[in-house]
PAPA-928092 format. One line per 10 residues: number of its first residue (from 1); their letters; for each residue x, y, z of C-alpha. Coordinates in steps of 0.05 Angstrom, whole numbers, plus 5000, padded with zeros to 4 digits. Example, Ala and Ser with C-alpha at 12.3 -4.5 7.8 and 13.67 -1.06 7.14 Angstrom:
BEGIN
1) as) 5246/4910/5156 | 5273/4979/5143
***
This chain:
BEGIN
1) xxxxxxxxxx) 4486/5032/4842 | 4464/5100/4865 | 4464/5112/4944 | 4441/5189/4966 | 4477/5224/5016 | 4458/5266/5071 | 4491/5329/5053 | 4461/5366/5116 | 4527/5359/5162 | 4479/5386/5223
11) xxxxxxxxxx) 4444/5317/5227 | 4503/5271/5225 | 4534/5258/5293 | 4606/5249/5296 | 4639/5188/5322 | 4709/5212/5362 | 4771/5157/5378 | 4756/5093/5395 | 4681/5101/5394 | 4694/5126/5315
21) xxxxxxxxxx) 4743/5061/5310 | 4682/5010/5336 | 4635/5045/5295 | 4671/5020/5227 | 4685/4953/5251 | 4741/4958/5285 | 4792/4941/5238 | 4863/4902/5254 | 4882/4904/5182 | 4895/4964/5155
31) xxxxxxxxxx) 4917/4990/5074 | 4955/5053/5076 | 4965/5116/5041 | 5018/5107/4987 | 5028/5171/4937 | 4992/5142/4864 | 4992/5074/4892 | 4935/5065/4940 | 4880/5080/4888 | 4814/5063/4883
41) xxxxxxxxxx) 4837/4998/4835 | 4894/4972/4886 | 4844/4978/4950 | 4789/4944/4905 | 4842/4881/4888 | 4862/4879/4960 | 4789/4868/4982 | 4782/4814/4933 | 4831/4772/4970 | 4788/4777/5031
51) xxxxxxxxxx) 4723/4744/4999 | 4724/4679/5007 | 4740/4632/4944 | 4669/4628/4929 | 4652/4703/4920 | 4725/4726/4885 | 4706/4788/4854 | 4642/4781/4842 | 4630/4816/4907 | 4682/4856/4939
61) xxxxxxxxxx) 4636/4876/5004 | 4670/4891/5063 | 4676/4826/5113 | 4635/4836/5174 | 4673/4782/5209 | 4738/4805/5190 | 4734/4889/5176 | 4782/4928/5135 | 4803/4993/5136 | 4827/5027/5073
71) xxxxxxxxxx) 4867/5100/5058 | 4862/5134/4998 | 4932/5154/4962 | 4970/5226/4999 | 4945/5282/4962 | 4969/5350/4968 | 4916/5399/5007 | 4933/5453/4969 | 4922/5434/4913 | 4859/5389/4915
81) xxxxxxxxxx) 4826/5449/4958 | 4842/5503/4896 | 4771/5527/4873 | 4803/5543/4798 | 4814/5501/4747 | 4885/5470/4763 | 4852/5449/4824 | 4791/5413/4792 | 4837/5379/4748 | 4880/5358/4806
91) xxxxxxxxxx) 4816/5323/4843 | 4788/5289/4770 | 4856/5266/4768 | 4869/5234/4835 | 4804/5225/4880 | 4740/5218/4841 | 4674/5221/4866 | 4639/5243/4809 | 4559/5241/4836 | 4521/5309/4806
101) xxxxxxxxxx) 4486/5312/4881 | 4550/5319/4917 | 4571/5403/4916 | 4640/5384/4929 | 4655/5325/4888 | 4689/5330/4830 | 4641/5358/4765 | 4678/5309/4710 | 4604/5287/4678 | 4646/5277/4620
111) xxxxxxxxxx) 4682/5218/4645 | 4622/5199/4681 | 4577/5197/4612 | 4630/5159/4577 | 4641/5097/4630 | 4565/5097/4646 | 4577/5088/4711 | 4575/5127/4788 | 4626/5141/4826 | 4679/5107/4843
121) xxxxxxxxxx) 4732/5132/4900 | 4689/5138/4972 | 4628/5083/4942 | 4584/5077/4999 | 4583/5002/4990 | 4646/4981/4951 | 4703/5029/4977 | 4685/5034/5051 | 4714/5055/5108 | 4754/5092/5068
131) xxxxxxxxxx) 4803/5150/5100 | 4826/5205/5054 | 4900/5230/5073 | 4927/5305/5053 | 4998/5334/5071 | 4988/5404/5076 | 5032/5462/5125 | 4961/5503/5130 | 4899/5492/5165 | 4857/5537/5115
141) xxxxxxxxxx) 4885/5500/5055 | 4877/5426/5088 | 4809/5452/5111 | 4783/5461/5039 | 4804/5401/5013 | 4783/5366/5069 | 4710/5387/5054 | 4716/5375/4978 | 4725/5295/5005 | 4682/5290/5083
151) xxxxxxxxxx) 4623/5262/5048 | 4662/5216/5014 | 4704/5184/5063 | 4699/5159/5145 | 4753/5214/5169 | 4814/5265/5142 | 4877/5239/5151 | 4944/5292/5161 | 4999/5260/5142 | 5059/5274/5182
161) xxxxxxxxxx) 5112/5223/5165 | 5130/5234/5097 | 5205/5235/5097 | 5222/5254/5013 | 5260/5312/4991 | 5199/5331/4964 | 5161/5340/5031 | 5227/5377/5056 | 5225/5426/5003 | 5146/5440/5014
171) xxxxxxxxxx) 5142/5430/5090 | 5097/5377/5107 | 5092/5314/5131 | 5154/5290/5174 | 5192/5361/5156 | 5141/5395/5211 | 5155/5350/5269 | 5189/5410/5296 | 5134/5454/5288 | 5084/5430/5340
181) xxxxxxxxxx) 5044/5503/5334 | 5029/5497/5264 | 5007/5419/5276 | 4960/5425/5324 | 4926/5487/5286 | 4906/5443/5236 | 4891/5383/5263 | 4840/5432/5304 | 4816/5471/5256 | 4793/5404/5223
191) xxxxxxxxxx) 4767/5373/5296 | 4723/5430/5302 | 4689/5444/5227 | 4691/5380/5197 | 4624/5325/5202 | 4679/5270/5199 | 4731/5247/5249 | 4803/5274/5242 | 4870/5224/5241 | 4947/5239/5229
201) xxxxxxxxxx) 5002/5194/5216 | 5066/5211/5253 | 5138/5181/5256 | 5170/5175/5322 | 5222/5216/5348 | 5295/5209/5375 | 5276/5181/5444 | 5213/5145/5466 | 5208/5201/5515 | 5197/5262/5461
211) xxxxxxxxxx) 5156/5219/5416 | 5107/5211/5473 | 5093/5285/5479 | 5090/5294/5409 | 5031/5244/5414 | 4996/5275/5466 | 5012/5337/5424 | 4973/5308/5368 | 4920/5268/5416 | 4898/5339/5448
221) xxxxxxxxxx) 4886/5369/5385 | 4833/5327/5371 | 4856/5266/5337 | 4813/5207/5336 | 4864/5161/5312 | 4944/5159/5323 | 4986/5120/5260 | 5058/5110/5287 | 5112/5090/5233 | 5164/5070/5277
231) xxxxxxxxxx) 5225/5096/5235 | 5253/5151/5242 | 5247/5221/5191 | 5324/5198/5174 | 5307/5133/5159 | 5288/5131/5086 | 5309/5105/5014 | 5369/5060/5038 | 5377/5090/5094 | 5306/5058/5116
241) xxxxxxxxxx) 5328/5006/5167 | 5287/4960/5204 | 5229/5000/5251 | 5233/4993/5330 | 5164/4973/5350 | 5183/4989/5426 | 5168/5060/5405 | 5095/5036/5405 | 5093/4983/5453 | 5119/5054/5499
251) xxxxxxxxxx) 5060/5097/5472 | 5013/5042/5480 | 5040/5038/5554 | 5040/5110/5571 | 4975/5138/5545 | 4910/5123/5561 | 4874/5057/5542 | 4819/5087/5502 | 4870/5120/5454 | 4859/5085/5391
261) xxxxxxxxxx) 4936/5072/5361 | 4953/5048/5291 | 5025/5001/5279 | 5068/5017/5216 | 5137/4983/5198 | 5163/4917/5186 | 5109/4878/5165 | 5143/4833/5104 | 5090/4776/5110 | 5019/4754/5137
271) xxxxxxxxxx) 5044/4723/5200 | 5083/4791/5215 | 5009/4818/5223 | 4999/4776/5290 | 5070/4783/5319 | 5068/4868/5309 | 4994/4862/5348 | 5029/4821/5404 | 5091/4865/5417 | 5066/4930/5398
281) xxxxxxxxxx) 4995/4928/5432 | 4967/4966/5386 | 4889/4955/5353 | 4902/4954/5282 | 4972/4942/5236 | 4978/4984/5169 | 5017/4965/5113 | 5050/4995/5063 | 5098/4970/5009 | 5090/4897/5024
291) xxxxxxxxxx) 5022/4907/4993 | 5050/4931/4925 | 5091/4871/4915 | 5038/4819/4955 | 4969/4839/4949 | 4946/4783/4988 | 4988/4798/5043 | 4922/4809/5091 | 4898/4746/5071 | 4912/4676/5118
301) xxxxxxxxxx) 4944/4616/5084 | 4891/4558/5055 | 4883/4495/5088 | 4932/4438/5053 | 4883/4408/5001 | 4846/4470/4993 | 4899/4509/4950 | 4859/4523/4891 | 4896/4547/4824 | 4915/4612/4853
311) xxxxxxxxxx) 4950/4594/4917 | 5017/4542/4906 | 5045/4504/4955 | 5126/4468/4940 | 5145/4392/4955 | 5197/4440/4989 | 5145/4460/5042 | 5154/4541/5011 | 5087/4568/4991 | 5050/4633/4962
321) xxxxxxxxxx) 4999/4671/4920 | 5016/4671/4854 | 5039/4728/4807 | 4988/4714/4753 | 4933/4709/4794 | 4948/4767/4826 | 4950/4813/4760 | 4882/4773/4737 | 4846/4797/4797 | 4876/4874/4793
331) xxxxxxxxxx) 4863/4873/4723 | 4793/4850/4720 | 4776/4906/4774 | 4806/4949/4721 | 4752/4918/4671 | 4691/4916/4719 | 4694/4982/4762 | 4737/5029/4724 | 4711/5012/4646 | 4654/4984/4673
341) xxxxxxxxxx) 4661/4928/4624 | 4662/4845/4638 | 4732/4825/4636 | 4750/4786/4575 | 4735/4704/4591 | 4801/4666/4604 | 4815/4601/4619 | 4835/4571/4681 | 4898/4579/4703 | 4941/4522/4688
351) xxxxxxxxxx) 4967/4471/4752 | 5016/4411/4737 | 4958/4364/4752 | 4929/4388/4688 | 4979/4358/4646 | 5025/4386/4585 | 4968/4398/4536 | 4935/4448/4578 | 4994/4493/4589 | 4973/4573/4584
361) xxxxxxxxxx) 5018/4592/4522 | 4992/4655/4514 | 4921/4681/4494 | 4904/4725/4428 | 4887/4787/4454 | 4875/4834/4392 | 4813/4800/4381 | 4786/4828/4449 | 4718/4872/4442 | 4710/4937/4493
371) xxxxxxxxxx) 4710/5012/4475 | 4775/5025/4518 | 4825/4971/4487 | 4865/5031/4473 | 4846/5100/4507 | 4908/5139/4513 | 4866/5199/4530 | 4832/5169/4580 | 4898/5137/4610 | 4929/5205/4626
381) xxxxxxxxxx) 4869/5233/4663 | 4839/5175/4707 | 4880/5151/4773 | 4871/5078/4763 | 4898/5078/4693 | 4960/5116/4710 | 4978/5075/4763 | 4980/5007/4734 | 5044/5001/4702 | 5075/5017/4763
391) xxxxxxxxxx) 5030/4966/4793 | 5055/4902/4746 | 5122/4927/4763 | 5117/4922/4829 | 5081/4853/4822 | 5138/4829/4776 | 5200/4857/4815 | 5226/4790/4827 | 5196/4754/4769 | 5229/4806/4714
401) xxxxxxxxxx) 5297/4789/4742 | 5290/4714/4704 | 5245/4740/4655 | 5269/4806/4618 | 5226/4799/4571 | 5159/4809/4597 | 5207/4877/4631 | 5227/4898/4574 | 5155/4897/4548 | 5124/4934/4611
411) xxxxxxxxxx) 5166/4989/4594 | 5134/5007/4528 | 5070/5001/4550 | 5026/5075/4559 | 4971/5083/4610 | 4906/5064/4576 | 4928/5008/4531 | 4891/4960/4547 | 4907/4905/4503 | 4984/4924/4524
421) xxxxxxxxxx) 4978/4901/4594 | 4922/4835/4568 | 4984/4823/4524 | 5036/4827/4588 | 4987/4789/4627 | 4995/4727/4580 | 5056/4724/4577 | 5068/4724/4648 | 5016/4667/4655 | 5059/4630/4600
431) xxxxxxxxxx) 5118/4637/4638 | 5089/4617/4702 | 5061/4555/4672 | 5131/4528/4636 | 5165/4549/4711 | 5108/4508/4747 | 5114/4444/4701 | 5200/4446/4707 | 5199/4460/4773 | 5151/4391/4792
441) xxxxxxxxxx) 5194/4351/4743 | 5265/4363/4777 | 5228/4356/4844 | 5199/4288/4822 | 5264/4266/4793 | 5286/4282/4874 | 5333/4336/4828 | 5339/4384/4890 | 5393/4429/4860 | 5358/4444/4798
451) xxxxxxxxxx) 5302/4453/4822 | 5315/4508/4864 | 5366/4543/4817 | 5309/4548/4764 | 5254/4573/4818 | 5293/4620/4866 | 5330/4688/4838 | 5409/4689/4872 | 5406/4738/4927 | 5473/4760/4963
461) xxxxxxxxxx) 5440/4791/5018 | 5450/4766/5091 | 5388/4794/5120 | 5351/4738/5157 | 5286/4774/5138 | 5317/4763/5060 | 5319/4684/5084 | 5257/4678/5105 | 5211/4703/5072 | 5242/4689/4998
471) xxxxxxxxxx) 5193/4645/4947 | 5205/4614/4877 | 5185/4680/4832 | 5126/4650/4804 | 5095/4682/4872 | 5085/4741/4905 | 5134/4751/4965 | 5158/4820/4997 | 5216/4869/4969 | 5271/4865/5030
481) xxxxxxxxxx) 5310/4933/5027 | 5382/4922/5030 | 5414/4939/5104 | 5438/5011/5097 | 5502/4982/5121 | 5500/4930/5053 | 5477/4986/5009 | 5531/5029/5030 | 5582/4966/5017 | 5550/4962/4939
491) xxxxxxxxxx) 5553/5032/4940 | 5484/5062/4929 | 5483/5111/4977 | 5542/5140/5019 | 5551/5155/5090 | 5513/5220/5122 | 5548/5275/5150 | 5514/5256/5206 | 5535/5188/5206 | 5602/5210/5182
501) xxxxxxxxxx) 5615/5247/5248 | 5588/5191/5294 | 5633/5141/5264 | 5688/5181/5274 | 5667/5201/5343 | 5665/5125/5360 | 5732/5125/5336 | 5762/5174/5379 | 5727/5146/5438 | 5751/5076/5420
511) xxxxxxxxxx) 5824/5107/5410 | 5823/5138/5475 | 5795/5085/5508 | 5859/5049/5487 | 5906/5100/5503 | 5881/5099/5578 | 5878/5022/5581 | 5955/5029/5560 | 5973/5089/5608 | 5936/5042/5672
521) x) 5986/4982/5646
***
């Protein structure tokens, strides 16, 4: 479907703060910007877990009683704001509204002739509210890409809480914390030319005291909406740590009550979304990498009884989504919006009720029909297609650990192929089926033991986060980092200089500490 756009920016007022947050619903659930991850595929799978069973995908409408908030992947200002040719290959590569009416969206008619279909990224009906995020260190640059994507999106996002080398080396995101000048210049410059609210993303600083002026910092400049990710820049890879919502709960206490404020950190399951609301205060909770590895994290448990074939509940009381549902529903999406093809017909995925005979041993998939079984070209060039084999293998983390197999498979699979992934798919849903059928046996034989060695992978870790929210690997459950005091013990990262010198400071303080308690003796 083909929805016109008002391109005249004079006639379109411009919601601000928390009149901007009411006027898209205001949202408590939030998907956030994840570099190649947060595509237009991944936000269309999340929304189909918040249909109800009766839609599924056939209609992936935003929920009036229960709005969502989306953010497109970070892209890099700029580049997506160059007006040559490595700059409209950057935006055909990684935001893509292709409509011929729009004079800033991206010109790739080719693409657009050969899927039949509009645009995709921005959809006035299937991808909204939709926030576009750029990192950028100059208000000129973030300002042209920012108009490349306004009519496309509800508001421009700066991020300012990427902590990777690779934000170090190019100054943005956390790396200009310092540089509060620079920061508010651009978060201006946007606030005053663009017909779309602007947002930023910040982590918090070493005391709840200096993070607070940052955020007035950032507030004054014009920022509708404030994201907090309460970690720490230094708190990253296995360093990442657990974040300290206080930091929040403190901004939400010290600023004033119509500031609209965003929660980011620690949020492993559903239930987490309620508890981080309650202690933090804040009006909406964004998460990050528990979506990769649960896409039906935003979505509330089913009644008993009303489980359905996706959803699987243990004689052990442990429950979840399960894996092979969740890579149907992210695949078909694939299918219906990105190929704009019907996904191939499958059969139902298989329960223990069903009995032996109707086990899912694996489907023929060569047979399938579809122009784009195997479009390599294609693969390279469009966002959704690059990003799904890092998708299954975020799906699968726990699952590949019993099965190597299906890993080893993933591997050798090339954006675009199609019949690869159908291929993966069915094997997974074989796997899942034998696990489900064992698993019921030993726990109808009252086998206890068995049981759970077959269904849960060994984990060493002593986190009680690790305890708790662990599930038999048929279903989708949360990646727990290691401590970065038990990833230091298995060795994968070593001690800071930083942390080097404060450990050794302790020491001395604990040594003379000792000393005097002797001398006073």
């Amino acid at each position: 479907m083909h929805l016109p756009i008002e391109w005249d920016v004079e006639k379109r007022h411009v919601h601000r703060g928390r009149d901007f947050y009411e006027s898209i619903g205001s949202p408590k659930k939030v998907l956030a910007p994840m570099v190649n991850q947060s595509e237009f595929a991944w936000r269309q799978t999340i929304r189909t877990y918040r249909t109800s069973k009766t839609t599924g995908l056939a209609n992936c409408i935003q929920l009036e009683s229960d709005p969502f908030l989306s953010y497109s992947p970070m892209m890099n200002a700029r580049q997506y704001g160059d007006t040559g040719p490595n700059g409209a290959k950057y935006r055909q590569t990684n935001f893509q509204p292709t409509d011929a009416d729009n004079p800033y969206a991206s010109k790739d008619t080719e693409m657009s002739q050969r899927l039949g279909r509009d645009y995709l990224d921005g959809h006035r009906v299937i991808d909204r509210p939709l926030t576009v995020q750029f990192c950028a260190n100059d208000e000129n640059a973030l300002l042209a890409a920012a108009k490349y994507a306004q009519n496309y999106c509800d508001a421009i996002d700066l991020n300012l809480g990427c902590p990777q080398q690779i934000a170090r080396k190019g100054k943005y995101g956390a790396y200009l914390q310092e540089d509060w000048p620079r920061i508010s210049r651009m978060i201006k410059k946007l606030y005053e030319e663009l017909n779309v609210p602007v947002t930023a993303k910040i982590r918090v600083l070493e005391s709840k005291e200096r993070t607070l002026q940052y955020a007035k910092m950032v507030l004054d400049a014009g920022a509708s909406i404030l994201t907090v990710h309460a970690r720490t820049r230094e708190q990253n890879g296995h360093d990442t740590g657990l974040a300290d919502w206080s930091f929040i709960r403190y901004l939400r206490d010290n600023l004033p009550l119509e500031t609209v404020i965003f929660a980011n950190g620690n949020i492993l399951e559903h239930d987490d979304i309620k508890k981080c609301l309650q202690e933090t205060g804040a009006d909406a909770v964004m998460i990050a990498e528990g979506s990769l590895t649960d896409p039906s994290i935003f979505m509330g448990l089913p009644p008993p009884g009303e489980e359905g074939r996706e959803y699987w509940r243990g004689i052990d009381g442990k429950r979840g989504h399960r894996i092979d549902a969740a890579l149907r529903r992210y695949i078909d999406v694939i299918w219906k919006y990105v190929l704009n093809q019907p996904p191939p017909s499958r059969p139902g995925l298989y329960i223990p009720s069903d009995g032996p005979n109707l086990k899912t041993e694996g489907r023929e998939v060569a047979d399938f029909n579809g122009e784009f079984l195997r479009d390599l070209k294609l693969g390279r060039h469009d966002p959704n297609l690059r990003a799904m084999k890092a998708h299954f293998f975020e799906v699968l983390r726990t699952f590949n650990k019993v099965h190597p197999d299906v890993q080893n498979r993933l591997h050798t699979i090339r954006s675009g192929d199609m019949c690869a992934f159908e291929e993966v798919l069915t094997m997974v849903e074989a796997e899942v089926s034998k696990g489900l059928e064992e698993y019921e046996n030993l726990a109808k034989d009252g086998l206890w033991e068995e049981a759970t060695r077959m269904a849960y992978v060994p984990c060493s870790s002593t986190s009680p986060a690790v305890k708790r929210c662990v599930k038999p690997w048929w279903c989708c459950q949360p990646y727990v980092r290691p401590s970065p005091d038990e990833a230091r013990q298995k060795g994968a990262t070593r001690a800071s200089k930083k942390q080097k010198v404060e450990v050794l400071e302790k020491m001395g303080e604990q040594e003379t500490a000792a000393n005097s308690m002797a001398t006073d003796g």
